[in-house]
DOKOLTI-983416 format. One record per residue: residue number from 0; residue in three letters; x, y, z of N, C-alpha, C in turn. Coordinates in pm, 1 decimal. Atoms other than C-alpha are relative to their C-alpha. Example, Ala and Ser with C-alpha at 12.3 -4.5 7.8 and 13.67 -1.06 7.14 Angstrom:
% residues 2
<atom torgu="0" panu="ALA" n_px="89.0" n_py="-119.0" n_pz="0.0" ca_px="1230.0" ca_py="-450.0" ca_pz="780.0" c_px="90.0" c_py="120.0" c_pz="0.0"/>
<atom torgu="1" panu="SER" n_px="-82.0" n_py="-119.0" n_pz="-6.0" ca_px="1367.0" ca_py="-106.0" ca_pz="714.0" c_px="-77.0" c_py="109.0" c_pz="73.0"/>
***
This chain:
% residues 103
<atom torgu="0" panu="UNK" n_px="-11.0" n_py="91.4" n_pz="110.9" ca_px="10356.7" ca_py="-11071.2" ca_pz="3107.8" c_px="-3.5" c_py="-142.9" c_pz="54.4"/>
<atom torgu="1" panu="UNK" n_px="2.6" n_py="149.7" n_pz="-47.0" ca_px="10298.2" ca_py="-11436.5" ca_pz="3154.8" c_px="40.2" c_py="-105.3" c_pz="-96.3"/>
<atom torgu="2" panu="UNK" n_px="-104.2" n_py="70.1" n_pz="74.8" ca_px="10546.8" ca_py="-11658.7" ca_pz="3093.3" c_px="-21.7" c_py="-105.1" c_pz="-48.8"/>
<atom torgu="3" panu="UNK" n_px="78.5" n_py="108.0" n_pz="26.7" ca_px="10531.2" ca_py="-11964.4" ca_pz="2897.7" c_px="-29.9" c_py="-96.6" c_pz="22.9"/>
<atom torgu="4" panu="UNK" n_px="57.2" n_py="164.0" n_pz="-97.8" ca_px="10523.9" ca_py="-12271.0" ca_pz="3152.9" c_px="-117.3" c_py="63.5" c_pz="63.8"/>
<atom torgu="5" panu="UNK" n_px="115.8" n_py="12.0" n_pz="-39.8" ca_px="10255.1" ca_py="-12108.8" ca_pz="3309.1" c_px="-143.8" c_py="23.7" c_pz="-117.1"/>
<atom torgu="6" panu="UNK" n_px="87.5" n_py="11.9" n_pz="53.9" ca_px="10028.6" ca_py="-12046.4" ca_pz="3014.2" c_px="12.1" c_py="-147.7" c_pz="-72.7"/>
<atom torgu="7" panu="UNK" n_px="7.7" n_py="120.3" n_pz="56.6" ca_px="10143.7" ca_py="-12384.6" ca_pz="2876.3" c_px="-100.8" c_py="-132.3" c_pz="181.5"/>
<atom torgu="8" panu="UNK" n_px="66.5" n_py="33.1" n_pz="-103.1" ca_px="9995.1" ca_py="-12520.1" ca_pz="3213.9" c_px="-188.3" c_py="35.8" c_pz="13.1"/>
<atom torgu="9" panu="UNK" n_px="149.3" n_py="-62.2" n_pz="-8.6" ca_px="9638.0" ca_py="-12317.4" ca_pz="3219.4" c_px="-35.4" c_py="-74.2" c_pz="-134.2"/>
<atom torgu="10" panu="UNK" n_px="13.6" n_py="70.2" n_pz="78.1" ca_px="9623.7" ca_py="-12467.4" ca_pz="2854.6" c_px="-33.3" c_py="-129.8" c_pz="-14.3"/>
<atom torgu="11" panu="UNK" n_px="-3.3" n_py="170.1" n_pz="-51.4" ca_px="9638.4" ca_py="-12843.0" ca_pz="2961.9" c_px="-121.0" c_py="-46.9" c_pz="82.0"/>
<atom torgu="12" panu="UNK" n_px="118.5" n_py="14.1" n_pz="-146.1" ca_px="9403.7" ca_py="-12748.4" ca_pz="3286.1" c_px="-125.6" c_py="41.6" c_pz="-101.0"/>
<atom torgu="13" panu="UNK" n_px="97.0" n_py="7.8" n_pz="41.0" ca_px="9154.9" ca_py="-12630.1" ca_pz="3020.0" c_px="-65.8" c_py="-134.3" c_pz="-83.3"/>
<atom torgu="14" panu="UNK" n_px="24.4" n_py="117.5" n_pz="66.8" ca_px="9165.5" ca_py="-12920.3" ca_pz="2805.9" c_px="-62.4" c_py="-85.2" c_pz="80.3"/>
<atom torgu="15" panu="UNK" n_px="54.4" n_py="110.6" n_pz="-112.7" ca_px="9116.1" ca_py="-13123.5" ca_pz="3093.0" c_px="-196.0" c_py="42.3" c_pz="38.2"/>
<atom torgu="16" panu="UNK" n_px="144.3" n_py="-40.3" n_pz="-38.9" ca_px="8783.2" ca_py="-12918.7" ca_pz="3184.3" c_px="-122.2" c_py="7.3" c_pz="-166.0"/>
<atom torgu="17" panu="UNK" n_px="84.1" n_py="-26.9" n_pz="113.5" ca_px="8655.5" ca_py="-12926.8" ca_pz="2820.1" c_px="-37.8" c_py="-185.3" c_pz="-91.4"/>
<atom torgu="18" panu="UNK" n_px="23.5" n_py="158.4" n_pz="33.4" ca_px="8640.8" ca_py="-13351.7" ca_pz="2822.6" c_px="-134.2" c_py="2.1" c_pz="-75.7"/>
<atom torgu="19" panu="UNK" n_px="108.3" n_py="9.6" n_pz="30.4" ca_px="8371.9" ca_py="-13434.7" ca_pz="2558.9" c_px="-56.0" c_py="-124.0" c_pz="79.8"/>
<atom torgu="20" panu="UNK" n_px="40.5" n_py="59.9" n_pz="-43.8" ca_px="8066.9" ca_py="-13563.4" ca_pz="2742.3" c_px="-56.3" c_py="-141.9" c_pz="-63.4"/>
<atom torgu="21" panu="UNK" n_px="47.9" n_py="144.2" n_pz="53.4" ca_px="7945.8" ca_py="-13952.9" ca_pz="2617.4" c_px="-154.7" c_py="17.6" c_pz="-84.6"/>
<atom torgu="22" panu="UNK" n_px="96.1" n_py="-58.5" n_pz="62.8" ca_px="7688.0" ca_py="-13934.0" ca_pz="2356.2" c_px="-119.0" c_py="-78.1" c_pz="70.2"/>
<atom torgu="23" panu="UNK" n_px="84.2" n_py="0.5" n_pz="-107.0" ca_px="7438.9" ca_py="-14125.9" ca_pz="2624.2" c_px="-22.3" c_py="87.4" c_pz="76.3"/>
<atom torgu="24" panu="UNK" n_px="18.6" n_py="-80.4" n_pz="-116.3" ca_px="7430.4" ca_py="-13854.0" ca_pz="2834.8" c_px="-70.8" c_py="132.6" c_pz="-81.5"/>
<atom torgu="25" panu="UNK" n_px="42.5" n_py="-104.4" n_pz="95.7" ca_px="7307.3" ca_py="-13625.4" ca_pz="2543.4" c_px="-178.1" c_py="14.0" c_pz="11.1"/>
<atom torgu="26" panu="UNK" n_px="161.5" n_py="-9.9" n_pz="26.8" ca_px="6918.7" ca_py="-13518.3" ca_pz="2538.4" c_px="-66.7" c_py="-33.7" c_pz="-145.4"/>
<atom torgu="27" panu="UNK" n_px="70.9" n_py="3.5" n_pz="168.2" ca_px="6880.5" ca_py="-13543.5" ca_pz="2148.4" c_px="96.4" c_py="-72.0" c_pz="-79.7"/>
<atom torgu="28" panu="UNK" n_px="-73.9" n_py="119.9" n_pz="71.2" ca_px="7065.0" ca_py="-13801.6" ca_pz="1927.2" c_px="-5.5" c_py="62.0" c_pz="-125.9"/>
<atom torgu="29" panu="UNK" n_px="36.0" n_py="-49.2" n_pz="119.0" ca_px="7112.7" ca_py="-13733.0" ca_pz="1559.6" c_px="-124.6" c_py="-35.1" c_pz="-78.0"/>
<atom torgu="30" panu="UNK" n_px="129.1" n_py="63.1" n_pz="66.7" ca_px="6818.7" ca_py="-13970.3" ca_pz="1471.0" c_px="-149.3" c_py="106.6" c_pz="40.7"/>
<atom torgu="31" panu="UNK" n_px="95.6" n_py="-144.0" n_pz="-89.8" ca_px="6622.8" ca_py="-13669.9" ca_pz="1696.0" c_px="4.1" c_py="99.9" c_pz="-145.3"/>
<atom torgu="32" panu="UNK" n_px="6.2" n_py="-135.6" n_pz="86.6" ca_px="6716.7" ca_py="-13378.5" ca_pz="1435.1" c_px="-78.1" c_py="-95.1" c_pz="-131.2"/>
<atom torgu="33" panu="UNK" n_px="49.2" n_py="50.0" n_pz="129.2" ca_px="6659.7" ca_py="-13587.6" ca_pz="1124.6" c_px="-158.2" c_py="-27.7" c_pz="8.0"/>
<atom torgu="34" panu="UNK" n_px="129.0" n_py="37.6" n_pz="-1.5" ca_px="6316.2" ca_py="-13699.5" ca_pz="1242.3" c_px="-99.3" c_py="167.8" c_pz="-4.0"/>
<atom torgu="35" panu="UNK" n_px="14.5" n_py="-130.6" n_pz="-16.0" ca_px="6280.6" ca_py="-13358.8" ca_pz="1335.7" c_px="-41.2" c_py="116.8" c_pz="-68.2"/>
<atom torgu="36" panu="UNK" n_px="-61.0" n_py="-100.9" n_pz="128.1" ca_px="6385.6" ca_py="-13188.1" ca_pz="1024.2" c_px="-128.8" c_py="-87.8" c_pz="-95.9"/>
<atom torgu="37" panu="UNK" n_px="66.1" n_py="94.7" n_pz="92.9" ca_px="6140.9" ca_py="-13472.4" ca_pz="837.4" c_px="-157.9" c_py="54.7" c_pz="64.4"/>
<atom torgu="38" panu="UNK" n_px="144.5" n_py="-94.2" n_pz="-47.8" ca_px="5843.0" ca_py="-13325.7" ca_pz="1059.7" c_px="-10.2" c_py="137.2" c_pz="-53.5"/>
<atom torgu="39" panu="UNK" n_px="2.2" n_py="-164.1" n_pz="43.6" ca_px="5926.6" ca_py="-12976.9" ca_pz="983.2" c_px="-32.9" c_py="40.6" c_pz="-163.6"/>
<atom torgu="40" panu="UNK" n_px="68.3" n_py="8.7" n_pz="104.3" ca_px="5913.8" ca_py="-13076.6" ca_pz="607.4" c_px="-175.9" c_py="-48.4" c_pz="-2.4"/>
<atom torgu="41" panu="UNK" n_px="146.8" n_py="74.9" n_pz="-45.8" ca_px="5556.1" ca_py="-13223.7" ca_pz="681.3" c_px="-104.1" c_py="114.0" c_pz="26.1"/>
<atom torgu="42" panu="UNK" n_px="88.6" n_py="-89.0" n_pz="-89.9" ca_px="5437.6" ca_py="-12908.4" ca_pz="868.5" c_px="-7.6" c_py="97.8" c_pz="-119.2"/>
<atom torgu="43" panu="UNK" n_px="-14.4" n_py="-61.8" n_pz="47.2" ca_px="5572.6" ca_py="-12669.9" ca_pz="593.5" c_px="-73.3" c_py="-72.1" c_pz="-151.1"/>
<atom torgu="44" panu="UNK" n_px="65.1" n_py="74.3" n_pz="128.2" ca_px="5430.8" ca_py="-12924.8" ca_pz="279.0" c_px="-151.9" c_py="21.7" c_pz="24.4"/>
<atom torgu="45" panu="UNK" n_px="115.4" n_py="-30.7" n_pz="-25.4" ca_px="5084.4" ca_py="-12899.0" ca_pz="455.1" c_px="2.0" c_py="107.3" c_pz="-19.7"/>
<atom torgu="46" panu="UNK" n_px="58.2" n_py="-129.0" n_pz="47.3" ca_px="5058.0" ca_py="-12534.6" ca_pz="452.7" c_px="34.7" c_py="81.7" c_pz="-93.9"/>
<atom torgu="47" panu="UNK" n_px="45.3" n_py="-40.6" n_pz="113.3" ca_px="5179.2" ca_py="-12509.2" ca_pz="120.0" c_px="-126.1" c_py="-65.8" c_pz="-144.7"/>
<atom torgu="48" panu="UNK" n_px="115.7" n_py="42.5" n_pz="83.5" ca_px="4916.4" ca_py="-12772.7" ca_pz="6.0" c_px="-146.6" c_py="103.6" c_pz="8.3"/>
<atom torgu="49" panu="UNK" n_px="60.3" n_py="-61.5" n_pz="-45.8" ca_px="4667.1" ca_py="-12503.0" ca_pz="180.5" c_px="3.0" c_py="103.4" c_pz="-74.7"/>
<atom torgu="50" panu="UNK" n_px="-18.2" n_py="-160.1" n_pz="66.8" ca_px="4762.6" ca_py="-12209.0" ca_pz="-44.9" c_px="-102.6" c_py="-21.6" c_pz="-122.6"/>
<atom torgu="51" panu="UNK" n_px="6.8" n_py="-1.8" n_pz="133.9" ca_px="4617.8" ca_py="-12099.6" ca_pz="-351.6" c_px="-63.1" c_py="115.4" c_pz="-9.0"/>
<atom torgu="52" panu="UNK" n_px="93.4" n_py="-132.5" n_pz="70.8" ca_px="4410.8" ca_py="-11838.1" ca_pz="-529.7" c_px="-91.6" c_py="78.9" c_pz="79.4"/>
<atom torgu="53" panu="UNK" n_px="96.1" n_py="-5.8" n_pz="-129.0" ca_px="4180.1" ca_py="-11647.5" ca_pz="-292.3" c_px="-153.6" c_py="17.7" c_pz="-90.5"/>
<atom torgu="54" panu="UNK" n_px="103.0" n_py="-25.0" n_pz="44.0" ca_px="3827.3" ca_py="-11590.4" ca_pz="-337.1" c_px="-43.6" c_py="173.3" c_pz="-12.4"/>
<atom torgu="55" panu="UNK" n_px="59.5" n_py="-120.3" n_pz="9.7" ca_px="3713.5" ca_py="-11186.1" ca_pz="-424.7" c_px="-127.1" c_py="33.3" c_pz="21.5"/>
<atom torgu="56" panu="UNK" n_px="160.6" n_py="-36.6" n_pz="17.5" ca_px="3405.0" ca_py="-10977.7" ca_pz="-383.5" c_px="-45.4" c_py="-5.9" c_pz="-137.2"/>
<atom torgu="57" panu="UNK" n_px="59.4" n_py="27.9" n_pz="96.3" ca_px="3426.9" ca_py="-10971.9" ca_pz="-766.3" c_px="-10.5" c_py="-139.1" c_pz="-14.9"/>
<atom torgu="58" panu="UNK" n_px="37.6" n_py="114.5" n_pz="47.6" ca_px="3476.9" ca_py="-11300.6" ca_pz="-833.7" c_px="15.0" c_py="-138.5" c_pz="110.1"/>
<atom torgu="59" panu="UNK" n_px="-15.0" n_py="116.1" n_pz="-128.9" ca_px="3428.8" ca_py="-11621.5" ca_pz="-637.8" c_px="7.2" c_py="-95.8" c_pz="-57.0"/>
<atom torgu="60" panu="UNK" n_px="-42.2" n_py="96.9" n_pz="11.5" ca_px="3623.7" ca_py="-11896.6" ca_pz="-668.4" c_px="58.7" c_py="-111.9" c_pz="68.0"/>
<atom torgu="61" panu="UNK" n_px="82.6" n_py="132.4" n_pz="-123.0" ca_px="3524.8" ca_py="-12255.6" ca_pz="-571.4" c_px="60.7" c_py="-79.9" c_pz="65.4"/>
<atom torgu="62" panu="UNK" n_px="-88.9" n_py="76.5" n_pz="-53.5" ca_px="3823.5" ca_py="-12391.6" ca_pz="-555.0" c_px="92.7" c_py="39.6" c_pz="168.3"/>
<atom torgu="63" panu="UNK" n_px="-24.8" n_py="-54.1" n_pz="-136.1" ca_px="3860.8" ca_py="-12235.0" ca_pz="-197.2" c_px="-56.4" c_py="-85.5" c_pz="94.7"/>
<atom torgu="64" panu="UNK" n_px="71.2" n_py="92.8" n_pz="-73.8" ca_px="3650.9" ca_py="-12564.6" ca_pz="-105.7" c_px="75.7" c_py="-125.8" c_pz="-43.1"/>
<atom torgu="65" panu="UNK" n_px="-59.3" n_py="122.3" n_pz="48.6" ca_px="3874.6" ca_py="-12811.0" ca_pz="-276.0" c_px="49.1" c_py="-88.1" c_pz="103.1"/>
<atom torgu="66" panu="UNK" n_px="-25.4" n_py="132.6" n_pz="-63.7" ca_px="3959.0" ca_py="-13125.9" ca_pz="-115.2" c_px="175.3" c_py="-9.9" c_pz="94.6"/>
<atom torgu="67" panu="UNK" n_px="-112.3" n_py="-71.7" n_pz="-25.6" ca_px="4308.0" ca_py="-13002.4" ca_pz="-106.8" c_px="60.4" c_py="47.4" c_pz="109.8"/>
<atom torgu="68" panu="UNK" n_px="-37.7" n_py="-67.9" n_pz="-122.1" ca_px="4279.6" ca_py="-12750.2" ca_pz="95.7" c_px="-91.3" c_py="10.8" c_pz="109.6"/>
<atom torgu="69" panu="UNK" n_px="2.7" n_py="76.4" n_pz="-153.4" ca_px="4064.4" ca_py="-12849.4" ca_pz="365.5" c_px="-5.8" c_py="-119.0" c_pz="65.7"/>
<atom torgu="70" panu="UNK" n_px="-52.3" n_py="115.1" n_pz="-79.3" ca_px="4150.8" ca_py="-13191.4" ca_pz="429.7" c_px="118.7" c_py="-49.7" c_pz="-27.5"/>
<atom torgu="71" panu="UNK" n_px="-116.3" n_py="53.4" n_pz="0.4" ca_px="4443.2" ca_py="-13289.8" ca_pz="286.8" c_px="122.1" c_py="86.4" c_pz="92.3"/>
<atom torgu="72" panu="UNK" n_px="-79.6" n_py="-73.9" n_pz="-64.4" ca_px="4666.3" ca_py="-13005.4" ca_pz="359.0" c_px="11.3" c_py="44.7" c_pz="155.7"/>
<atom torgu="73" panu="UNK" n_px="-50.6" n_py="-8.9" n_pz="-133.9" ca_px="4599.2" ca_py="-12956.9" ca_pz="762.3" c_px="-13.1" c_py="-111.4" c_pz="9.9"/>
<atom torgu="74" panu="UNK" n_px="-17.7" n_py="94.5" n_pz="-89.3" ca_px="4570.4" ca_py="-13312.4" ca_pz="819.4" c_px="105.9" c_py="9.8" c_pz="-16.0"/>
<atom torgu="75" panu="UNK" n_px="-128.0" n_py="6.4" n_pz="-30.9" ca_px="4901.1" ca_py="-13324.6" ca_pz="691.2" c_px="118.2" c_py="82.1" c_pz="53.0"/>
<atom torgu="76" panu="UNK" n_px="-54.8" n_py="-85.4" n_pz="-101.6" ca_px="4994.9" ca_py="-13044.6" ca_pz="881.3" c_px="21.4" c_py="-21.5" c_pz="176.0"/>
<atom torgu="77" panu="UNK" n_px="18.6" n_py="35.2" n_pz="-78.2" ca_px="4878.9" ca_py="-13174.0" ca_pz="1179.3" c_px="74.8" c_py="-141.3" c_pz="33.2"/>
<atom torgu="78" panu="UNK" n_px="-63.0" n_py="135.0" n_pz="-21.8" ca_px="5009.6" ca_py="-13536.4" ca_pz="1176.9" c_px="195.2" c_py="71.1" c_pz="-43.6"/>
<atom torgu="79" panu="UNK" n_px="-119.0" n_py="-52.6" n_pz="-54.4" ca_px="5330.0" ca_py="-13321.5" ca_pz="1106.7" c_px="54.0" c_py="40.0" c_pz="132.7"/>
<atom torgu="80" panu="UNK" n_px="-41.9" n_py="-70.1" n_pz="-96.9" ca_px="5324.6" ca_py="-13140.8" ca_pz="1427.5" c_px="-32.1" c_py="-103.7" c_pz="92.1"/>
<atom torgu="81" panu="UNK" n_px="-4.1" n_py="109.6" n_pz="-85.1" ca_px="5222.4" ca_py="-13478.6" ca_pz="1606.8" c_px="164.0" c_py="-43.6" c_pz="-7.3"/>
<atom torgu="82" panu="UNK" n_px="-38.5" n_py="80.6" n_pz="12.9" ca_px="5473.6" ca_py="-13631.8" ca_pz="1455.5" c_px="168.8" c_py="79.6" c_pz="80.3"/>
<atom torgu="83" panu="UNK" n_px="-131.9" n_py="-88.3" n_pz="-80.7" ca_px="5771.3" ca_py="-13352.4" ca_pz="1576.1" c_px="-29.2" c_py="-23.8" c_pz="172.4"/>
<atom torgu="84" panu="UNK" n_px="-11.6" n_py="91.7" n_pz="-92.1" ca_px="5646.5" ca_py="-13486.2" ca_pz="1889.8" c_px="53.9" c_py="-85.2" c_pz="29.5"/>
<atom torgu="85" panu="UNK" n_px="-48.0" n_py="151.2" n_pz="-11.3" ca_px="5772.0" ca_py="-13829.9" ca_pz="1838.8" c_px="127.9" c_py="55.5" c_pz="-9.0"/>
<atom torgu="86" panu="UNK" n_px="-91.1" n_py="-42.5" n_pz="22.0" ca_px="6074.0" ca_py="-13707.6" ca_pz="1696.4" c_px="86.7" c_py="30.3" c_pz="157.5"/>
<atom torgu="87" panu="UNK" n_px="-53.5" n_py="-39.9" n_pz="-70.6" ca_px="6137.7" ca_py="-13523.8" ca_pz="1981.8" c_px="37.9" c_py="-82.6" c_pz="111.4"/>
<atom torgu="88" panu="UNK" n_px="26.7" n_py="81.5" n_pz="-147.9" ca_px="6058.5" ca_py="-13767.2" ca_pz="2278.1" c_px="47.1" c_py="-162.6" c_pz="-122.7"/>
<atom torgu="89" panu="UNK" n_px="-51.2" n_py="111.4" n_pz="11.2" ca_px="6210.0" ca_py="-14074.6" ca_pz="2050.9" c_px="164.6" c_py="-7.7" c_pz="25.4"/>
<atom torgu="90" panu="UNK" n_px="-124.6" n_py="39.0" n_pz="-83.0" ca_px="6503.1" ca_py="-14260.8" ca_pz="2217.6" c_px="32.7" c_py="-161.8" c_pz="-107.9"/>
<atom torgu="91" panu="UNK" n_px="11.2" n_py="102.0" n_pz="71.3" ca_px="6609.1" ca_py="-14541.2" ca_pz="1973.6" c_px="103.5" c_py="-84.4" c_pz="84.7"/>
<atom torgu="92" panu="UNK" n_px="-81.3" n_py="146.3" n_pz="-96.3" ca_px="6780.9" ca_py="-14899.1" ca_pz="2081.3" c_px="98.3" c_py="31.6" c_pz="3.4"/>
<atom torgu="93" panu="UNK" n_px="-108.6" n_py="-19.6" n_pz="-28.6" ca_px="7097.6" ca_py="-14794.8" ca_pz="2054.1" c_px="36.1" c_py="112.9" c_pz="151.5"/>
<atom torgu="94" panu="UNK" n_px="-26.7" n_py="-132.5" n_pz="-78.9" ca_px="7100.7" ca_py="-14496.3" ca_pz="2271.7" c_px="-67.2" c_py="-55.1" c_pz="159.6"/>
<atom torgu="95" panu="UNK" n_px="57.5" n_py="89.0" n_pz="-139.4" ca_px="6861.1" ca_py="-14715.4" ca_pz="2554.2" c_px="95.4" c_py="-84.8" c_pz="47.0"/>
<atom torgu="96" panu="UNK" n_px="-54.7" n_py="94.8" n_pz="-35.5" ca_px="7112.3" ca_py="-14985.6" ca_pz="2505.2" c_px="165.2" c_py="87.2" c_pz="139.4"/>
<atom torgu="97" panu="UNK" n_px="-120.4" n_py="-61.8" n_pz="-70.5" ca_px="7409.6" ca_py="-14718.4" ca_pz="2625.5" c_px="-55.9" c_py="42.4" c_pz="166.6"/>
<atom torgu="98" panu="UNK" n_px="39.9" n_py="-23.7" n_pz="-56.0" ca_px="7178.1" ca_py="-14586.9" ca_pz="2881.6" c_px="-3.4" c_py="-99.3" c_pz="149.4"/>
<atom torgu="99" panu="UNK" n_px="-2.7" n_py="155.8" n_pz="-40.2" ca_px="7135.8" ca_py="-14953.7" ca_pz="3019.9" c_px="135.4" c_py="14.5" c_pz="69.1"/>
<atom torgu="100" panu="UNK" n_px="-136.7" n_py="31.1" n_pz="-49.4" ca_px="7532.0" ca_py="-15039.5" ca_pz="3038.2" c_px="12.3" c_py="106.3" c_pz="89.3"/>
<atom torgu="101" panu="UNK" n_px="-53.6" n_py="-142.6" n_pz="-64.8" ca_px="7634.6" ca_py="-14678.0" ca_pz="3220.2" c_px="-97.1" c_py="-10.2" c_pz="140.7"/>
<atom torgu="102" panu="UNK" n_px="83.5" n_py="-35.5" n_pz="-85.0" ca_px="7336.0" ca_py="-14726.9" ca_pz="3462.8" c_px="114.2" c_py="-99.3" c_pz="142.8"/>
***
């Protein structure tokens, strides 16, 4: 059985090892997810501008050429999945500025 100065001790020594790290030292910032999350709407809006009715052997329909759905909807699919790029690899002034001081 272990008594309670020594688990009140191991308790303290964990705290100590569980210090939150400085949000400079972080890989992804919150301005990261949100941009993130704003691409992912982008990627998912394009390929539902892309949907619609299909064309059949009975019947063929034209709107399978609409404007819609092959240029609007993957460009804006595409400049989505650029843009989760940026997202990802952006570092805004604040987070450079911490980067800066700490160096």
């Amino acid at each position: 059985m272990i008594s309670p100065d020594k688990h009140k001790k191991t308790v303290s020594e964990a705290d100590e090892r569980l210090v939150k790290e400085p949000d400079f030292q972080m890989p992804l910032c919150r301005i990261n997810f949100i941009l993130m999350a704003v691409a992912a709407l982008m990627i998912v809006g394009g390929f539902l501008l892309m949907t619609g009715a299909p064309a059949t052997a009975e019947a063929f329909n034209p709107d399978i050429f609409s404007t819609r759905r092959i240029v609007v909807g993957p460009t804006i699919a595409f400049l989505g999945f650029v843009f989760m790029g940026v997202a990802i690899m952006w570092t805004g002034k604040k987070h450079k500025n911490e980067i800066k001081d700490n160096e």
